[in-house]
Each structure stands twice: as C-alpha cells, then as structure tokens.
C-alpha positions as CSV (number, residue, x, y, z in Angstrom):
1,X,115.9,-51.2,20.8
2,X,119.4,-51.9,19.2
3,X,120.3,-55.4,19.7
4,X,123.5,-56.8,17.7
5,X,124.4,-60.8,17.3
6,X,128.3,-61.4,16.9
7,X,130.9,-63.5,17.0
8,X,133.3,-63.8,20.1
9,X,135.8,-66.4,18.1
10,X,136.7,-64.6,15.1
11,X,137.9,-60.7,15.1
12,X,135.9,-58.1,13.5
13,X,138.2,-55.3,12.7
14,X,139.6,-57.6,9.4
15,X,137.2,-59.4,7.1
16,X,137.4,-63.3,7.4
17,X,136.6,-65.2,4.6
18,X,133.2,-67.0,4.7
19,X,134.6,-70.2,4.1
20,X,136.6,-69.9,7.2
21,X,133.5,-68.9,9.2
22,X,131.9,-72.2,7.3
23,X,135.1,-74.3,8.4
24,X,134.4,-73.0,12.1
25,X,130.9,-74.1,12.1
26,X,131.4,-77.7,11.1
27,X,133.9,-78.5,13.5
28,X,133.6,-80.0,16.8
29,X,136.7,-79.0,18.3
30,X,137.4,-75.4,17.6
31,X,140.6,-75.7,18.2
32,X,141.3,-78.7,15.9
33,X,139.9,-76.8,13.2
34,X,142.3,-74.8,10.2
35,X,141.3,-71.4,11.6
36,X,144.6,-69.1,11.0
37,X,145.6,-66.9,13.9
38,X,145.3,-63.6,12.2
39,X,141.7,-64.4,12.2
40,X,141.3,-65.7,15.8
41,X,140.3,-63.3,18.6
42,X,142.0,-64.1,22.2
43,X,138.6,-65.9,23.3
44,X,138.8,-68.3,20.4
45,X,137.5,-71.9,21.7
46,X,136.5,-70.6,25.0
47,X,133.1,-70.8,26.4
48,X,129.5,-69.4,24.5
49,X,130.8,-68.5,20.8
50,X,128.0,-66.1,19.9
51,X,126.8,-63.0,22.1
52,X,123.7,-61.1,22.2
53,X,124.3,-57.3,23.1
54,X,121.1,-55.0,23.7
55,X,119.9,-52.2,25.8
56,X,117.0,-52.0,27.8
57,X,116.0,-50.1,30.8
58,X,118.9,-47.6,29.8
59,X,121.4,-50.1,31.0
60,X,123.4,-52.5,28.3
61,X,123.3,-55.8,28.4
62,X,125.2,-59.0,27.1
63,X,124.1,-62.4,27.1
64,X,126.5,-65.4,25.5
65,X,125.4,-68.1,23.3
66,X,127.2,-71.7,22.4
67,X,124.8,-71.7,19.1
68,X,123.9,-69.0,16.6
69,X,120.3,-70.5,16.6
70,X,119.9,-70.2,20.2
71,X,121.0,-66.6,20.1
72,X,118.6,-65.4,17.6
73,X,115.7,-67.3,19.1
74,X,116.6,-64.9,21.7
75,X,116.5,-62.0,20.1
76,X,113.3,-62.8,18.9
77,X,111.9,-63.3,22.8
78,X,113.1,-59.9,23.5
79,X,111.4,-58.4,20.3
80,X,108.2,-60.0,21.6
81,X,108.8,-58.3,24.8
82,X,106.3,-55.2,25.5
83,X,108.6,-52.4,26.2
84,X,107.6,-50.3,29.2
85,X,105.5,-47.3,29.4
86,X,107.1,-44.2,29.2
87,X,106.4,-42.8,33.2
C-alpha cells in the first residue's frame, strides 16, 4: 500500500526552506505568520493542514488532518490493518 503524508499549506513544486516550515508550525494564526506568497499554495490557512492520501480496495483515498501527529498516528492504524484476501 502506497500512502503519502503532505502538506496542503505550502506548494511542493518549489523547495521551501525549513525554517519557514518551522515558522508555520509555531504559529497560531497561519495567516499572521511571515510565510511569503511564493511559498503559499491557494489553500493556505484553510481547514485540515496536513492530508493523508492512500489506496485501498483499488479506489484512492484522501483523508485531512489539522496536526502532523494525528496524521501519522493514522497511518499507522491503516498499517495495522489486515489487508484482504486476495478472492
């Protein structure tokens, strides 16, 4: 099973600096915080910031998350998952 944990707030077709991703994290307000636009996506600040994608049962699936924690704790429930038996 393929499952990927990004990030909905910050684009991925440029690097972003880690300190940047830091400075995101440690605010409260998203929007309050120094984030430059060239680094922002068009969801910046709204709703779950990170998503778990996955497929199962041949379909894909997407699930959003407000914290990274939360998100991997679920990836970890769906690699505990037994994986049906191939009819």
């Amino acid at each position: 099973m393929r499952i990927i944990i990004y990030d909905r707030w910050l684009r991925h077709d440029i690097t972003v600096p880690p300190d940047i991703t830091r400075l995101l994290s440690r605010a409260r307000d998203p929007m309050k915080a120094a984030v430059p636009d060239k680094y922002r996506t068009r969801e910046y600040g709204k709703g779950g910031r990170w998503v778990v994608d996955w497929r199962a049962d041949g379909r894909h699936r997407k699930r959003v998350f407000r914290k990274r924690a939360d998100a991997e704790a679920f990836v970890q429930s769906l690699d505990d998952t037994p994986l049906p038996a191939a009819a």
